[in-house]
PDB file of N, CA, C, O and CB in Angstrom:
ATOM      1  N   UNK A   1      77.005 -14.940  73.275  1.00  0.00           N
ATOM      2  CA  UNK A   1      77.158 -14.671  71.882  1.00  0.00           C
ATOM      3  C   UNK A   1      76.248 -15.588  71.098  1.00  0.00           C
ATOM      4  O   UNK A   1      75.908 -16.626  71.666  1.00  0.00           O
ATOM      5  CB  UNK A   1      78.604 -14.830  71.454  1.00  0.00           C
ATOM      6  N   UNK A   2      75.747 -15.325  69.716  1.00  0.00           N
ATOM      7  CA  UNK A   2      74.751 -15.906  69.212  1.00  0.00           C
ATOM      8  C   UNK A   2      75.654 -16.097  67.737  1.00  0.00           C
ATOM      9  O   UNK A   2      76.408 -15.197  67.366  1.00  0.00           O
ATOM     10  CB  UNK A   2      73.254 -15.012  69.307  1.00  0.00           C
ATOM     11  N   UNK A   3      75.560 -16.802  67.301  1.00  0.00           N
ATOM     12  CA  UNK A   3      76.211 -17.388  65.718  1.00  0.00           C
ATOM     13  C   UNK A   3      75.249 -17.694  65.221  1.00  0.00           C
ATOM     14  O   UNK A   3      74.457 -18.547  65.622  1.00  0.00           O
ATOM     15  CB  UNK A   3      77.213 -18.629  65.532  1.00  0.00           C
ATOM     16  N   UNK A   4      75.168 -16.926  64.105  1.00  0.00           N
ATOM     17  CA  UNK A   4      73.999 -17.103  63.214  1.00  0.00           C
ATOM     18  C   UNK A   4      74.284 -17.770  62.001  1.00  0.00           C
ATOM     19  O   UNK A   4      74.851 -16.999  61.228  1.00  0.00           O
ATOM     20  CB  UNK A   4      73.403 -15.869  62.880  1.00  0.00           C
ATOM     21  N   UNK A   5      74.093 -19.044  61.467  1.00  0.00           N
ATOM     22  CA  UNK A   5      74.497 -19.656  60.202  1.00  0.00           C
ATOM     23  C   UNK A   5      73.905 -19.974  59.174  1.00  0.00           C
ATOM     24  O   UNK A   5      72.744 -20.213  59.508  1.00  0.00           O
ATOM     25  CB  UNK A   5      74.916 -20.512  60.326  1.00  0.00           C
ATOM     26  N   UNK A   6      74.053 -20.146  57.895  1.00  0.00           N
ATOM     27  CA  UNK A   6      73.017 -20.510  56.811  1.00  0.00           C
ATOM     28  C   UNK A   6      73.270 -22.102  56.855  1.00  0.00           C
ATOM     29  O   UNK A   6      74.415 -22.545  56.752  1.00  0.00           O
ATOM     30  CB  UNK A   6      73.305 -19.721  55.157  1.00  0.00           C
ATOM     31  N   UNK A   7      72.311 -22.820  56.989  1.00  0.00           N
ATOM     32  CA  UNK A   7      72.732 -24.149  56.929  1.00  0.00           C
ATOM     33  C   UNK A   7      73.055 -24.544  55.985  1.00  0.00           C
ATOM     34  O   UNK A   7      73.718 -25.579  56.054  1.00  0.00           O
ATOM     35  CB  UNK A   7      72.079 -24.910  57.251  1.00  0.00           C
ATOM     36  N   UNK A   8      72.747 -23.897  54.445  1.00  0.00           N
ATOM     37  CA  UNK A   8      72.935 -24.456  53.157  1.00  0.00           C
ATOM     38  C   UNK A   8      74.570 -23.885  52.751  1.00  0.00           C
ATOM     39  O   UNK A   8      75.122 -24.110  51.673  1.00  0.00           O
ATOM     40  CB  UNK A   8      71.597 -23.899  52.050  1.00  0.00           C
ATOM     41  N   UNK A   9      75.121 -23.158  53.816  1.00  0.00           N
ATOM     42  CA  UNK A   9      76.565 -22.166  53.116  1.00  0.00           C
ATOM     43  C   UNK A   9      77.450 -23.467  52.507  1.00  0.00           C
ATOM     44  O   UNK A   9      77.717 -24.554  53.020  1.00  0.00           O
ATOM     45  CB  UNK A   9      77.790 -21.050  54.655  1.00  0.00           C
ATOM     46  N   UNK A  10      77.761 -22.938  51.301  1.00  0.00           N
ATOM     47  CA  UNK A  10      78.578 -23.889  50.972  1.00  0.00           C
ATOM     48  C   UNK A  10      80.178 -23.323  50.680  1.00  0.00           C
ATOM     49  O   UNK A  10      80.951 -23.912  49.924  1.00  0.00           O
ATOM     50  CB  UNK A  10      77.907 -24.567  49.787  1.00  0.00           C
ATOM     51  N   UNK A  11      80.453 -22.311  51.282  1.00  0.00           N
ATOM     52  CA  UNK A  11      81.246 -21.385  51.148  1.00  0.00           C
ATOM     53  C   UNK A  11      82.233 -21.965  52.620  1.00  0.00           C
ATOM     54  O   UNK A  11      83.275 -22.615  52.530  1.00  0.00           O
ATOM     55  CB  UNK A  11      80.413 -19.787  51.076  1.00  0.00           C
ATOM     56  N   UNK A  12      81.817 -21.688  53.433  1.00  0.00           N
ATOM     57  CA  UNK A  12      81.622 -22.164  55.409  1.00  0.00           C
ATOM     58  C   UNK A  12      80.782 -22.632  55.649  1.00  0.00           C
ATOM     59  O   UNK A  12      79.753 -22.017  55.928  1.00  0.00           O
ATOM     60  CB  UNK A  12      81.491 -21.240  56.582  1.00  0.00           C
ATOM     61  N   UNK A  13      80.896 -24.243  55.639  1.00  0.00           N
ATOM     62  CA  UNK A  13      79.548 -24.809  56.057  1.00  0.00           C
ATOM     63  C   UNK A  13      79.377 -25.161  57.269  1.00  0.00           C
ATOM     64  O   UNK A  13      80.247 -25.025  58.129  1.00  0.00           O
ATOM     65  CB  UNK A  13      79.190 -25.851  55.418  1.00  0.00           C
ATOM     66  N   UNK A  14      78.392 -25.585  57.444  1.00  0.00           N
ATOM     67  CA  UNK A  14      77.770 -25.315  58.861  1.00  0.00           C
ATOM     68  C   UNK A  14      78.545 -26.217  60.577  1.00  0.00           C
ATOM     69  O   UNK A  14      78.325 -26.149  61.786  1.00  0.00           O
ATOM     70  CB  UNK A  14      75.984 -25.936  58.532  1.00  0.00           C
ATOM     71  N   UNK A  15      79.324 -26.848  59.811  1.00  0.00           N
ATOM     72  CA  UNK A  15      80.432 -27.096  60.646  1.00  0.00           C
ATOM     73  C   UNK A  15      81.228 -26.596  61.533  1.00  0.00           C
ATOM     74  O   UNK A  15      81.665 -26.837  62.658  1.00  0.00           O
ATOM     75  CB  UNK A  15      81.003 -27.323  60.203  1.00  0.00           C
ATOM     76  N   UNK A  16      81.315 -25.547  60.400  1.00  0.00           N
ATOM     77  CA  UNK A  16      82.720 -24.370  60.805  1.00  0.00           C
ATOM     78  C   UNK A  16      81.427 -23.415  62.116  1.00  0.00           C
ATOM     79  O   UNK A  16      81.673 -22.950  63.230  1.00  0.00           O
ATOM     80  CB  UNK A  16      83.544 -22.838  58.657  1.00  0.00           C
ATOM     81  N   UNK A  17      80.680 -23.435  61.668  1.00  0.00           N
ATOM     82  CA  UNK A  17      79.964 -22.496  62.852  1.00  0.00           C
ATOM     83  C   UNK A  17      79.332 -23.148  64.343  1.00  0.00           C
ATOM     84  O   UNK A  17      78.898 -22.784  65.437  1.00  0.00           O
ATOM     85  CB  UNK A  17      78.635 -21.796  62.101  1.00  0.00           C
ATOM     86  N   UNK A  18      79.594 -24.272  63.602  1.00  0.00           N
ATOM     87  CA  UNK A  18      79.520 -25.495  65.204  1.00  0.00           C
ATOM     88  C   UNK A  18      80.420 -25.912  66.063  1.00  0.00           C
ATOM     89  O   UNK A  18      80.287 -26.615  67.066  1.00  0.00           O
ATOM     90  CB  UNK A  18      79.214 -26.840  64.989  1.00  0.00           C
ATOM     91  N   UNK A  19      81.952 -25.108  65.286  1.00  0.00           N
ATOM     92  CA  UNK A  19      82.988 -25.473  65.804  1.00  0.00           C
ATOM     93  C   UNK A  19      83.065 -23.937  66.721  1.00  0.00           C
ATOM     94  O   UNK A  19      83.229 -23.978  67.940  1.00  0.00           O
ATOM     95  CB  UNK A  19      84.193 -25.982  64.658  1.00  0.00           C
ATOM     96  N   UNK A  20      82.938 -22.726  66.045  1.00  0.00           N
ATOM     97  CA  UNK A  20      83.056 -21.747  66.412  1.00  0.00           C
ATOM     98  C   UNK A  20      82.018 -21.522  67.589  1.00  0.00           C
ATOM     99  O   UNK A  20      82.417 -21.112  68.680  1.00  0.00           O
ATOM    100  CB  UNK A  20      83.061 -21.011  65.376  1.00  0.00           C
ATOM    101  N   UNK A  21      81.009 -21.729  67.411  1.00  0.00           N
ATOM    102  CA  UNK A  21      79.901 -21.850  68.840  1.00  0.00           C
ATOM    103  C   UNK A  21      80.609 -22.566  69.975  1.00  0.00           C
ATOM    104  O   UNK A  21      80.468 -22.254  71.157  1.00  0.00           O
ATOM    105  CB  UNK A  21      78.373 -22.854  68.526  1.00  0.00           C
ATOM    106  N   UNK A  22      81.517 -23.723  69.451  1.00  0.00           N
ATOM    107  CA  UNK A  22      81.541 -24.717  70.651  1.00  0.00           C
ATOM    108  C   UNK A  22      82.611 -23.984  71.157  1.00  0.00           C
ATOM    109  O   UNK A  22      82.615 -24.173  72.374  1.00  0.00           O
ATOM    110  CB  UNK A  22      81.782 -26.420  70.429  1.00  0.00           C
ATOM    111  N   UNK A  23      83.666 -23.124  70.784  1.00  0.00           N
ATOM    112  CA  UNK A  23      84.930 -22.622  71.050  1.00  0.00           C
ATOM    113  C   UNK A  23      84.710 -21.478  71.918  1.00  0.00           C
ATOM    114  O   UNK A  23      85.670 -20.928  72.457  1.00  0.00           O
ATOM    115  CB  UNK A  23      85.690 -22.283  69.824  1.00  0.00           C
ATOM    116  N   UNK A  24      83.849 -21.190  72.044  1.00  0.00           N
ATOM    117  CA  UNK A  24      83.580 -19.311  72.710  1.00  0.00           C
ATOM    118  C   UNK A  24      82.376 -19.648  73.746  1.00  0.00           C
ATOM    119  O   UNK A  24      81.197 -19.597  73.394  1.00  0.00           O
ATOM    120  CB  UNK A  24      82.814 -17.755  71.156  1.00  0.00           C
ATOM    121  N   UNK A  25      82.870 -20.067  75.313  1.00  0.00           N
ATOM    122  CA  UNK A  25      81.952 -20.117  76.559  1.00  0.00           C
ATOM    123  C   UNK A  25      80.616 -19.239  76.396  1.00  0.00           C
ATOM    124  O   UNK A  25      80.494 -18.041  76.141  1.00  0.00           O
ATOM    125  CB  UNK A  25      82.785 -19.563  77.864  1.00  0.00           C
ATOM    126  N   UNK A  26      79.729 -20.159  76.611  1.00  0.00           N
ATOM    127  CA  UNK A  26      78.179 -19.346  76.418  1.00  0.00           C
ATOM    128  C   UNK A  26      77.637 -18.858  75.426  1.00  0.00           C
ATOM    129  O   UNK A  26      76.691 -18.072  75.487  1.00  0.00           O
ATOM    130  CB  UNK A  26      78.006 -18.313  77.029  1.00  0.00           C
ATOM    131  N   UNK A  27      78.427 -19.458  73.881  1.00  0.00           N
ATOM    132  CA  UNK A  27      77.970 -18.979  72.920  1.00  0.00           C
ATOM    133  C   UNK A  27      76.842 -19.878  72.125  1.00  0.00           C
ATOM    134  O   UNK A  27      77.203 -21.054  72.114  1.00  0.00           O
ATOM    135  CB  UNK A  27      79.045 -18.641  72.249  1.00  0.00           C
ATOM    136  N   UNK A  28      75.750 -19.701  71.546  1.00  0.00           N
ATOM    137  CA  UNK A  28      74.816 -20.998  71.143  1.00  0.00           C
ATOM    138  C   UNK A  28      74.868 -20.506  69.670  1.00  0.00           C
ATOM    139  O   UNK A  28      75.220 -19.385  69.306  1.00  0.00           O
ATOM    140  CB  UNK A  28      73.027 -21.187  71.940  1.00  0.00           C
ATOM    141  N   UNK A  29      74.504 -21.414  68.976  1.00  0.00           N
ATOM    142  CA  UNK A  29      74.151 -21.769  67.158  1.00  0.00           C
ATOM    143  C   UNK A  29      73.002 -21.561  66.734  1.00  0.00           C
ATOM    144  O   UNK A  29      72.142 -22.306  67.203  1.00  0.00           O
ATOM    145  CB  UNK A  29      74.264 -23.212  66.633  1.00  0.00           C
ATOM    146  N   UNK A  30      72.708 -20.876  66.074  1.00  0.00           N
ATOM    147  CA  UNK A  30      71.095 -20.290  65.604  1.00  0.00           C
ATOM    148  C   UNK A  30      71.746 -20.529  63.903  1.00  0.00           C
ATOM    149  O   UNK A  30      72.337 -19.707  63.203  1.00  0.00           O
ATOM    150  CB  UNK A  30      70.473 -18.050  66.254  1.00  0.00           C
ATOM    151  N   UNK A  31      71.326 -22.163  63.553  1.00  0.00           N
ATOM    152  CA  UNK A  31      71.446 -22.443  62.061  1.00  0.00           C
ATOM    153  C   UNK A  31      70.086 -21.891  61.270  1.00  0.00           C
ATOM    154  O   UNK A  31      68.999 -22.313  61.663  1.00  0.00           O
ATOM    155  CB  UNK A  31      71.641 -24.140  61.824  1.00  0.00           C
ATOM    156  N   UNK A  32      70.139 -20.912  60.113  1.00  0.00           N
ATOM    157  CA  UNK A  32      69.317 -20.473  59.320  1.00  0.00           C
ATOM    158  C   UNK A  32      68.743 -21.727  58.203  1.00  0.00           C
ATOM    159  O   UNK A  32      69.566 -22.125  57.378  1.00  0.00           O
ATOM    160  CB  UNK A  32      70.025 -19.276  58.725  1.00  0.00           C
ATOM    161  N   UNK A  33      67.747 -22.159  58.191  1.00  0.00           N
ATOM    162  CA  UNK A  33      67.410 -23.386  56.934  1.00  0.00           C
ATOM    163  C   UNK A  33      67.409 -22.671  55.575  1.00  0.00           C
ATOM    164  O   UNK A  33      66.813 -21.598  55.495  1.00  0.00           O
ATOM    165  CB  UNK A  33      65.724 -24.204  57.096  1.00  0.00           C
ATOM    166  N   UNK A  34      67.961 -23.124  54.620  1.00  0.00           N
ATOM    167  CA  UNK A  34      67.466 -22.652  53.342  1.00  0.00           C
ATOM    168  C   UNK A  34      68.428 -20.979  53.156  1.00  0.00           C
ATOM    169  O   UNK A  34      68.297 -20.166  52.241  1.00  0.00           O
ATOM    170  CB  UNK A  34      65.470 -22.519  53.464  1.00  0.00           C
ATOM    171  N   UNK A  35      69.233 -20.905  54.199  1.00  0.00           N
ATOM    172  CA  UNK A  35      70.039 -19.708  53.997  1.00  0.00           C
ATOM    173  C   UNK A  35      71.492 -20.397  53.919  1.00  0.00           C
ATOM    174  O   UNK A  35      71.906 -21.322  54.617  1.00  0.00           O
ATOM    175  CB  UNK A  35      69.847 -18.521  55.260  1.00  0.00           C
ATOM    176  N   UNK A  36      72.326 -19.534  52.634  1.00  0.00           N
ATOM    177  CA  UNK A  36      74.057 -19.816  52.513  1.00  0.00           C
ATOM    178  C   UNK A  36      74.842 -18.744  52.868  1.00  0.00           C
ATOM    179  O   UNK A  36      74.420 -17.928  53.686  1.00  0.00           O
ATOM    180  CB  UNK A  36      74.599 -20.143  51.042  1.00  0.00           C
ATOM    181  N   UNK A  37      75.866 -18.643  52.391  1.00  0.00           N
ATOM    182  CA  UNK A  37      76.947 -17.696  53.065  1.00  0.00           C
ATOM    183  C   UNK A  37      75.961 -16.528  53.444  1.00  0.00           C
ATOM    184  O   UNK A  37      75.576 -16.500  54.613  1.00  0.00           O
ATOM    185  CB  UNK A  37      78.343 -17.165  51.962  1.00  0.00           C
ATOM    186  N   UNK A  38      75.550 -15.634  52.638  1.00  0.00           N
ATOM    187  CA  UNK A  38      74.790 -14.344  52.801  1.00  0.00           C
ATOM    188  C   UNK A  38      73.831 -14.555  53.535  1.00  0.00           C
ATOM    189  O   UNK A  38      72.892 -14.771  52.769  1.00  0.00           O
ATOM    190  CB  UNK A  38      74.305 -13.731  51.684  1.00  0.00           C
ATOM    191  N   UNK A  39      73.373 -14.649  54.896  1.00  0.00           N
ATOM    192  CA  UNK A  39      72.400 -14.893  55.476  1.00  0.00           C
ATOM    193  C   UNK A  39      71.275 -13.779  55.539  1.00  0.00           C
ATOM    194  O   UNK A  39      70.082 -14.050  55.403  1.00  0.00           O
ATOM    195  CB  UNK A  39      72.841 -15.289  56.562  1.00  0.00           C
ATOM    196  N   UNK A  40      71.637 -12.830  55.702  1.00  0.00           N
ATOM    197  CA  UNK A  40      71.054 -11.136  55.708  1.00  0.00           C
ATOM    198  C   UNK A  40      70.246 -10.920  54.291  1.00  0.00           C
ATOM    199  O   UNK A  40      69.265 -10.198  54.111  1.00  0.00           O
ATOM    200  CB  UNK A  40      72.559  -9.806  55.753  1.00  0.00           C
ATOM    201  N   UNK A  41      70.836 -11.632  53.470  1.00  0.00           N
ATOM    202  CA  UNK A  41      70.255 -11.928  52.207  1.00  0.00           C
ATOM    203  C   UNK A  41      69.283 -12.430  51.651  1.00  0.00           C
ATOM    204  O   UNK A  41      68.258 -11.978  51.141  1.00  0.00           O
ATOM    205  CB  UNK A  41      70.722 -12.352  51.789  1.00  0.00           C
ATOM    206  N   UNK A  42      69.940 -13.957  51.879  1.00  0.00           N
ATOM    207  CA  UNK A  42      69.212 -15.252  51.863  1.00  0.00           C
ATOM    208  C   UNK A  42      67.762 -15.431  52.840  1.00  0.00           C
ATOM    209  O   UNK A  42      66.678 -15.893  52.486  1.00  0.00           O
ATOM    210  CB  UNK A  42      70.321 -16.320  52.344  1.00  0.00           C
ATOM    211  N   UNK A  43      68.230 -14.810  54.384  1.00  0.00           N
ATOM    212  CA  UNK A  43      67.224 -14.808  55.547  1.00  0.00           C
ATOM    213  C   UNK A  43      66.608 -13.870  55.900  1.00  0.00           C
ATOM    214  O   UNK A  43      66.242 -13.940  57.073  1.00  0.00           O
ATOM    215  CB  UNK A  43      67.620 -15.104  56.566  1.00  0.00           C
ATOM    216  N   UNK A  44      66.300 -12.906  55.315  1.00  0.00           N
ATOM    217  CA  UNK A  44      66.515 -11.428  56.386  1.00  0.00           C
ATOM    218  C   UNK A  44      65.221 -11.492  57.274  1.00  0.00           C
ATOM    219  O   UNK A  44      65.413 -10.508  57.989  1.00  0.00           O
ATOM    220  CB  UNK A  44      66.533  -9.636  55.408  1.00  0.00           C
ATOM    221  N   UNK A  45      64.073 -12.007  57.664  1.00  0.00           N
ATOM    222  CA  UNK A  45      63.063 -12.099  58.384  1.00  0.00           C
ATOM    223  C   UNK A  45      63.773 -13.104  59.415  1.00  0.00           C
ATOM    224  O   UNK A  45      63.765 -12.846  60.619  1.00  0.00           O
ATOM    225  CB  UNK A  45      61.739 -12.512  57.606  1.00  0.00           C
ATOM    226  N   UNK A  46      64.339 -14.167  58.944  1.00  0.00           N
ATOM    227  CA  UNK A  46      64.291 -15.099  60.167  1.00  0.00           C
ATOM    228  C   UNK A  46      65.987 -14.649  60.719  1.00  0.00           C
ATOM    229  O   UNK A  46      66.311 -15.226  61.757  1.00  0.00           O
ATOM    230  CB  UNK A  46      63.966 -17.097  59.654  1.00  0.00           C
ATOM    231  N   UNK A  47      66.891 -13.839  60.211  1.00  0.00           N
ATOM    232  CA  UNK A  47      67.789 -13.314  60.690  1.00  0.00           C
ATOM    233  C   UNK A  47      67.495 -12.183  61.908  1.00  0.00           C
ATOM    234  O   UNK A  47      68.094 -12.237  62.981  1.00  0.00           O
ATOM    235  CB  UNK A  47      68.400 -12.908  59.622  1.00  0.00           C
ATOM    236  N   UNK A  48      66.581 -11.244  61.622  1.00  0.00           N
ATOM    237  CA  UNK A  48      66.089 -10.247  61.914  1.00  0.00           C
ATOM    238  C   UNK A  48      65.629 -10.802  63.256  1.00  0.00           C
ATOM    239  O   UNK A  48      66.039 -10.337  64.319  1.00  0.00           O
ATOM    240  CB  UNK A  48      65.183  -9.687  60.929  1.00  0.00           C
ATOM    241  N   UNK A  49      64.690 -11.900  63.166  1.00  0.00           N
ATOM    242  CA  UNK A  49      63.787 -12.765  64.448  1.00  0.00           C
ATOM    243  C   UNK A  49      64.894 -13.151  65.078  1.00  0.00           C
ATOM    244  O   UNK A  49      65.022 -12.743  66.232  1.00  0.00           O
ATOM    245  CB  UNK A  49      62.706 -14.205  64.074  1.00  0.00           C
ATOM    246  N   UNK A  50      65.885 -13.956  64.547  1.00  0.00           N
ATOM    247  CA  UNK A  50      66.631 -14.676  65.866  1.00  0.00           C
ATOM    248  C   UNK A  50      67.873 -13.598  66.527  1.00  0.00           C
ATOM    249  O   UNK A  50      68.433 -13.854  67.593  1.00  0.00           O
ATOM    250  CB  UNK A  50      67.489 -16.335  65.269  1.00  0.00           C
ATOM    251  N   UNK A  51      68.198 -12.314  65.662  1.00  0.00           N
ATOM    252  CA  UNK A  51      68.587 -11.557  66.950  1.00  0.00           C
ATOM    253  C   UNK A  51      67.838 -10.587  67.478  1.00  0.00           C
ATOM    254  O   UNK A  51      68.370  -9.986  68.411  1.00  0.00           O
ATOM    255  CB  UNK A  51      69.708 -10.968  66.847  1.00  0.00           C
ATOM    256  N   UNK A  52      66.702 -10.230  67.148  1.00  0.00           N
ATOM    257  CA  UNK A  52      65.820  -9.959  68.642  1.00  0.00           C
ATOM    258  C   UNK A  52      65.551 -10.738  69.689  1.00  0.00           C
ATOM    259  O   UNK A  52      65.635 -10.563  70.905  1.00  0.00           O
ATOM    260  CB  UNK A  52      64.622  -9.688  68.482  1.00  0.00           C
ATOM    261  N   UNK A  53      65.213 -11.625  69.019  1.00  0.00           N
ATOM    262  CA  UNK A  53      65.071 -13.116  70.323  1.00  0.00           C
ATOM    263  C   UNK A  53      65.945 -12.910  71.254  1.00  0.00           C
ATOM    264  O   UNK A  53      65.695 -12.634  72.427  1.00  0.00           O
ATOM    265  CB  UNK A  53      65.482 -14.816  69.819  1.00  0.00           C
ATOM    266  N   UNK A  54      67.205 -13.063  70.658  1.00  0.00           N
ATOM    267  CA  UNK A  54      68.512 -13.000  71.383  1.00  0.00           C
ATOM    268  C   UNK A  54      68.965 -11.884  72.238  1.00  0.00           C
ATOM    269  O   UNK A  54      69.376 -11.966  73.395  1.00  0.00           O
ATOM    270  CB  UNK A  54      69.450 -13.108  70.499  1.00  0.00           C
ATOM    271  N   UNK A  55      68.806 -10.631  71.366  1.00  0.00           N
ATOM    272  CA  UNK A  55      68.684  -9.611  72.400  1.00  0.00           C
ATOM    273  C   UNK A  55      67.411  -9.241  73.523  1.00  0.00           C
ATOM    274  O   UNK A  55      67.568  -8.513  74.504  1.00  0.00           O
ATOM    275  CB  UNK A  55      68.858  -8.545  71.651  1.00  0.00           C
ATOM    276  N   UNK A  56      66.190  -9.882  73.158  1.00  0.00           N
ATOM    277  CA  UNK A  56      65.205  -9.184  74.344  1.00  0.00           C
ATOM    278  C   UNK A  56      65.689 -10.023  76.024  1.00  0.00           C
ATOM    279  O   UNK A  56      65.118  -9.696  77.064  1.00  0.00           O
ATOM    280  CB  UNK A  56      63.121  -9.633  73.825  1.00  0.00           C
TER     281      UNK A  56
END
């Protein structure tokens, strides 16, 4: 599993998605820079990149 986070969320910050990565076997943290809650938003190129990455 891949968790994708905005590092700037100030809504759920980037904690909460370091906790959630660490909780779920084999799952890794793909923190977005300069992206907050809305990452799809905020990121959509480097969202877009890190789950292809993830899926190829």
């Amino acid at each position: 599993m891949l968790v994708v986070w905005g590092r700037e969320d100030t809504w759920l910050p980037i904690d909460r998605g370091e906790r959630l990565a660490a909780a779920i076997p084999g799952a890794r943290l793909h923190p977005l820079e300069g992206a907050g809650h809305l990452v799809q938003e905020d990121a959509p190129a480097e969202l877009t990149a890190a789950l292809l990455d993830f899926l190829a």
